[in-house]
LUMROTI-371897 format. One record per residue (C-alpha): residue number from 1; x negated, y, z; residue in one letter. Coordinates in Angstrom, 2 decimals, decimal comma, padded with zeros to 5 digits. Each point is the difference from the previous one (the first is absolute). Last residue first. Layout:
# LUMROTI-371897
REC  nr      px      py      pz rest
REC NUM       X       Y       Z    A
...
END
This chain:
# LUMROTI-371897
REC  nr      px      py      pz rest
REC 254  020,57  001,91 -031,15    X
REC 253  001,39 -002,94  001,95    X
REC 252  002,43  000,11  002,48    X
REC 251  001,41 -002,84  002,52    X
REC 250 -003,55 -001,68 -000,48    X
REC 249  000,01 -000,36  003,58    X
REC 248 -000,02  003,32  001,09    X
REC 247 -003,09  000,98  001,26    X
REC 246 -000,02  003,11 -002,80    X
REC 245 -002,82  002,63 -000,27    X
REC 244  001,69  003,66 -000,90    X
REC 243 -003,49  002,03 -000,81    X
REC 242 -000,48  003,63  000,54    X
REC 241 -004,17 -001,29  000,98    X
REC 240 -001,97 -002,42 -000,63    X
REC 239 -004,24  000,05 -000,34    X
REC 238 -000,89 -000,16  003,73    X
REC 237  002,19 -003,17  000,31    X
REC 236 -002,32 -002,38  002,06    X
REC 235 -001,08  003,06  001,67    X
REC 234  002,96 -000,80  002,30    X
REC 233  003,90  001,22  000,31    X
REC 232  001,26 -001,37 -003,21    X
REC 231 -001,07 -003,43  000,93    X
REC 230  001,44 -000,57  003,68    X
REC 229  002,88  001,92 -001,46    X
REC 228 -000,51 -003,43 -002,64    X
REC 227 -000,16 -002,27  002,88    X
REC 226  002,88  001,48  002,31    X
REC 225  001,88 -000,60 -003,12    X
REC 224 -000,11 -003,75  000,27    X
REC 223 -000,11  000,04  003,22    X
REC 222  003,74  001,40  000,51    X
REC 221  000,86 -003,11 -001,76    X
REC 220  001,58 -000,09 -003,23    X
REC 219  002,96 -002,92 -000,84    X
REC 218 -001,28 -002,74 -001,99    X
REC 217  000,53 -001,47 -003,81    X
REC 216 -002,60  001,87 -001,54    X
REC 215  001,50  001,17 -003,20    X
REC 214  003,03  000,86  003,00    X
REC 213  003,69 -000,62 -001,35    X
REC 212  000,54 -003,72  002,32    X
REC 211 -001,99  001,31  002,54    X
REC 210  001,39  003,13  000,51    X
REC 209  003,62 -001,60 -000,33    X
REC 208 -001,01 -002,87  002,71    X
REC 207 -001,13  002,62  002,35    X
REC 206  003,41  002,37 -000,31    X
REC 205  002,04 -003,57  000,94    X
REC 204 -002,21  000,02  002,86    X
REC 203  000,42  003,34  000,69    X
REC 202  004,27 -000,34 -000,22    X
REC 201 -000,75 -002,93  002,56    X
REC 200 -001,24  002,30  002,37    X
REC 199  002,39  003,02 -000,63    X
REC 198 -000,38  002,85 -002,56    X
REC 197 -002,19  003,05 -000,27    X
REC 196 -002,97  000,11  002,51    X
REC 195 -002,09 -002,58 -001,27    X
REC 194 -001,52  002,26 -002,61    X
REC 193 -001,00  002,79  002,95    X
REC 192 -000,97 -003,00  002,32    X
REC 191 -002,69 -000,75 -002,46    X
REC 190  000,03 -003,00 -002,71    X
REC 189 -001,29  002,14 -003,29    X
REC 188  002,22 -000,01 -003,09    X
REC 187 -002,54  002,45 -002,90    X
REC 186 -002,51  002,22  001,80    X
REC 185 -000,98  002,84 -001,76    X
REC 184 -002,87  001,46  000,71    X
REC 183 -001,37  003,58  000,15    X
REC 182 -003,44  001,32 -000,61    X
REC 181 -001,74  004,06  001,27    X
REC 180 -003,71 -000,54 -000,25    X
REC 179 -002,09  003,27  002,00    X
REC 178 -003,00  001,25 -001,56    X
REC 177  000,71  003,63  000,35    X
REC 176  000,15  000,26 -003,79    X
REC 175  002,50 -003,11 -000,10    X
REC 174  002,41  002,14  002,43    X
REC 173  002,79  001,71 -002,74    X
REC 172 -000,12 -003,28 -002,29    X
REC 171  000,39 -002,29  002,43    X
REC 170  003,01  002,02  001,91    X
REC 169  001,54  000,20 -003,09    X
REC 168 -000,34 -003,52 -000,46    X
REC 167  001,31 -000,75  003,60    X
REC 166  002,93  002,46 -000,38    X
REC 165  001,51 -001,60 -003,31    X
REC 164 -000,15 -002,96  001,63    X
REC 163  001,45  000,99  003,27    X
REC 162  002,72  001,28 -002,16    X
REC 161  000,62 -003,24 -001,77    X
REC 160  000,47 -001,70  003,61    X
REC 159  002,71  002,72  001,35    X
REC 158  001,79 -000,26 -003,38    X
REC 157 -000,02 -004,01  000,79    X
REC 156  000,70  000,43  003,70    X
REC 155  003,51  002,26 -001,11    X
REC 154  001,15 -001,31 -002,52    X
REC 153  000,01 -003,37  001,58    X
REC 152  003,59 -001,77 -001,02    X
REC 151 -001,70 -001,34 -002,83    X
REC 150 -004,36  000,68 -000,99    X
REC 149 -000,98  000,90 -002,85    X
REC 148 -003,52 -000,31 -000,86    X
REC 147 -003,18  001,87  000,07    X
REC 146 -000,11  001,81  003,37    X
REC 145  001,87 -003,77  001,18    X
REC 144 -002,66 -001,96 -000,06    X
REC 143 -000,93  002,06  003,30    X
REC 142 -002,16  003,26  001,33    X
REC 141 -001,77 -000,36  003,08    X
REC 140 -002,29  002,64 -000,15    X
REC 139 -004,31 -000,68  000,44    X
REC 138 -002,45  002,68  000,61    X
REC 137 -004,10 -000,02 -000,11    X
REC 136 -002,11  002,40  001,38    X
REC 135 -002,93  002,52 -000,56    X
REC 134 -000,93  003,22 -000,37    X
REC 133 -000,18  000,30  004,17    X
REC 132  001,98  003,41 -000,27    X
REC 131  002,12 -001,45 -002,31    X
REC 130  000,58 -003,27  001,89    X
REC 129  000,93  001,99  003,12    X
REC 128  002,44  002,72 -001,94    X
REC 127  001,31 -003,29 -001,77    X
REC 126  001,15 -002,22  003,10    X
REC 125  002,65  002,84  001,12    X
REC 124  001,20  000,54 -004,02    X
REC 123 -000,06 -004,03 -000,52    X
REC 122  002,26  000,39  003,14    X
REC 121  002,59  001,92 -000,67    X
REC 120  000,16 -001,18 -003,63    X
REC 119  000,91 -003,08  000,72    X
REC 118  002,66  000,91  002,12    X
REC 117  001,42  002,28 -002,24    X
REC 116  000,46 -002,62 -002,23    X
REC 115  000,48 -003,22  001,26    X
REC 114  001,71  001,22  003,47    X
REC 113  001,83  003,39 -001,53    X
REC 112  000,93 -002,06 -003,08    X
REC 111  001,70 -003,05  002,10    X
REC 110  001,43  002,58  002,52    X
REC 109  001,56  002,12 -003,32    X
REC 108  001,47 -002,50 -001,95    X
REC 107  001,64 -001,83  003,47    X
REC 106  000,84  003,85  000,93    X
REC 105  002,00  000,14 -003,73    X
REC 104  002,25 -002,69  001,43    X
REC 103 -000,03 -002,65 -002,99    X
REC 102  002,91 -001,30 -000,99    X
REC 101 -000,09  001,05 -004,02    X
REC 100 -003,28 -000,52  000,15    X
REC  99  000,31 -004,03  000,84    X
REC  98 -001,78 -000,29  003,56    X
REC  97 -003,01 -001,83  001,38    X
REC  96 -002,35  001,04  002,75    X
REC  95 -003,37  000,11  000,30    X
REC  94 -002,95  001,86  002,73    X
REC  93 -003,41  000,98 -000,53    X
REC  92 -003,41  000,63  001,63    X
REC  91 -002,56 -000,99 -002,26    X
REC  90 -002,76  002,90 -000,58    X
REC  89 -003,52 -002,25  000,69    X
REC  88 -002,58  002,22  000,41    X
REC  87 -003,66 -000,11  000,24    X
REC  86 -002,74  001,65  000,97    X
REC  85  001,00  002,29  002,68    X
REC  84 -002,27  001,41  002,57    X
REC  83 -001,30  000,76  003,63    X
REC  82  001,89 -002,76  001,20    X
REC  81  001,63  001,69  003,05    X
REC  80  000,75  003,18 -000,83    X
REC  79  000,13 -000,93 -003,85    X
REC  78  002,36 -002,57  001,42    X
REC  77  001,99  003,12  001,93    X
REC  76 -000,02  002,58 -002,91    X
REC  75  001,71 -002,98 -002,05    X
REC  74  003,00 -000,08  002,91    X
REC  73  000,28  003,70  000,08    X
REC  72  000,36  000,45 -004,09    X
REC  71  002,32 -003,27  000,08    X
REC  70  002,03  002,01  002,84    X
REC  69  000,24  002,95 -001,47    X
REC  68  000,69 -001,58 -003,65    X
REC  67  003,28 -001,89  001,61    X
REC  66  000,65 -002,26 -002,86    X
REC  65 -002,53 -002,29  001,02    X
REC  64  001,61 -000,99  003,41    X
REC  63 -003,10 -000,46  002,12    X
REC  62  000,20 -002,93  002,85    X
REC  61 -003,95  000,17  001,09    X
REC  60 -002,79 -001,80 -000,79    X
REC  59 -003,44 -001,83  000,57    X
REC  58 -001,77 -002,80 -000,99    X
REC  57 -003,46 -001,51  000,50    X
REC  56 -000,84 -003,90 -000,60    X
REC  55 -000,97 -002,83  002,54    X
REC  54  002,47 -002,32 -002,13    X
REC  53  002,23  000,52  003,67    X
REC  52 -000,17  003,95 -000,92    X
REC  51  001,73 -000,91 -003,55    X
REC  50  002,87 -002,20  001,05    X
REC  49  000,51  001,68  002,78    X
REC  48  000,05  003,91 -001,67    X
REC  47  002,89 -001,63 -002,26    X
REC  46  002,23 -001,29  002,20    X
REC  45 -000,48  003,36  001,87    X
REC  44  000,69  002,14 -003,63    X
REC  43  003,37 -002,64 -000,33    X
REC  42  000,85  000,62  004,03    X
REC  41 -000,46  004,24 -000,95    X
REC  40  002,72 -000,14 -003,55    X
REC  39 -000,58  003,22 -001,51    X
REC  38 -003,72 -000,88 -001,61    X
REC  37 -003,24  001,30  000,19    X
REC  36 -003,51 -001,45  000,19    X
REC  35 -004,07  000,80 -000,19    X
REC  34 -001,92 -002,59 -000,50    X
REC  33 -003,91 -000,50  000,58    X
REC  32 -001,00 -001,82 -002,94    X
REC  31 -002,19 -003,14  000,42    X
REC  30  001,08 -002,31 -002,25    X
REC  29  002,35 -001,75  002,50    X
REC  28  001,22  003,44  000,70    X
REC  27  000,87  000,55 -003,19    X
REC  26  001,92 -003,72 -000,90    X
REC  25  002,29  001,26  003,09    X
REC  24  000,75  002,94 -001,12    X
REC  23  000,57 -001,28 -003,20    X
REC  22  002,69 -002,73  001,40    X
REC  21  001,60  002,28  002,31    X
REC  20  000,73  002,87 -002,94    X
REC  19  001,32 -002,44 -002,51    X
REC  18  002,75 -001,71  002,84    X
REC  17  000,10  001,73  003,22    X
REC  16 -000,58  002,76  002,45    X
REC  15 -003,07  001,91 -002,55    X
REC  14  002,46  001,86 -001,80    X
REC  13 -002,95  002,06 -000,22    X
REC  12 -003,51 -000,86 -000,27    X
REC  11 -002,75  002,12  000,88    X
REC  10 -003,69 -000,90 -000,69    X
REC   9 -003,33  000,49  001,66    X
REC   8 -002,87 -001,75 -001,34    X
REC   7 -002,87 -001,08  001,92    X
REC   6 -003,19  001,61 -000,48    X
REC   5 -000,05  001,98  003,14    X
REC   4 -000,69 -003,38  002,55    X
REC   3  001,26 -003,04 -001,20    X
REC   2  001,20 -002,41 -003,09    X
REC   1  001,04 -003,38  000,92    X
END
């Protein structure tokens, strides 16, 4: 494990559950110290345990990310304490599914706000430190869906293309200062957030479809994206940036 000033700090948000667990776990196994925020406080403490009792270093508070105050405060804080950010991993989010004709225009707007606005909340906090550092490395949780249509979800899919949009213009805007700006797009990945729709046997009957439609004939774990954040946010990708990389299974192809 990596010690002393060269370790890496990066902040992960969403960090209670699902995607954002499973990196910051694989990044304090690799050394990073990690930084991490998320609404629900037992999920950040399941979290912390897992990584403290690998003999790794975490740290966190519950942020909402559309509050820019507090994800200005909270960022001030782990420079505080970490002297630094290196990396950061914008995935806080939040579903729901509604045709548009039913949909409650504060189910559009709380699924934009926490994407969007949340994303950008933060990548603005992380940025003034990577800027004056002139260096860094960002990664957005976009989705399959910033590229296809997506039913009864106008809402998380306009939210998703968005981000996309963002991160490349992002990548473009902070490339002189050195700093990588990526997204992926994770195609049908088992976290609580995919379970949450439906009863028990109505997920099983979900699994089967997956892998019945899937190229690759399984359901996505949250480690299979961990490993390609893992990727983005490393030297290993030095020469990529504004890219939409896809863990999805073979669910789209370009």
């Amino acid at each position: 494990m990596v010690t002393g000033d060269v370790a890496k700090v990066s902040v992960i948000t969403g960090a209670g559950s699902g995607l954002g667990r499973a990196t910051a776990i694989r990044l304090a196994k690799r050394g990073d110290k990690v930084a991490l925020c998320d609404l629900n406080q037992n999920g950040l403490e399941e979290t912390f345990g897992v990584i403290r009792g690998n003999g790794g270093e975490a740290t966190g508070a519950v942020v909402d990310v559309r509050d820019s105050g507090a994800v200005k405060n909270w960022c001030a804080d782990v420079i505080k304490q970490l002297g630094k950010i290196d990396y950061l991993f914008s995935n806080a989010g939040v579903t729901s599914r509604s045709p548009v004709r039913d949909m409650e225009f504060d189910e559009w707007r709380r699924l934009i706000d926490t994407h969007v606005s949340g994303s950008f909340n933060v990548c603005q906090a992380a940025l003034v430190c990577m800027v004056e550092r002139g260096s860094g490395a960002i990664v957005v949780t976009s989705s399959d869906y910033a590229v296809i249509g997506m039913r009864h979800a106008s809402n998380y899919a306009a939210a998703k293309t968005a981000l996309y949009a963002f991160t490349k213009a992002l990548a473009v805007e902070f490339a002189p200062h050195r700093i990588r700006v990526n997204a992926i797009g994770p195609g049908p990945i088992d976290t609580p957030l995919l379970r949450s729709r439906g009863t028990p046997a109505e997920w099983q009957d979900r699994v089967r479809d997956y892998e019945a439609r899937l190229p690759m004939q399984r359901l996505g774990q949250p480690e299979d994206v961990a490993s390609v954040v893992d990727f983005l946010l490393s030297d290993r990708s030095s020469y990529i940036t504004g890219q939409l990389l896809q863990p999805n299974g073979g669910q789209v192809m370009w």
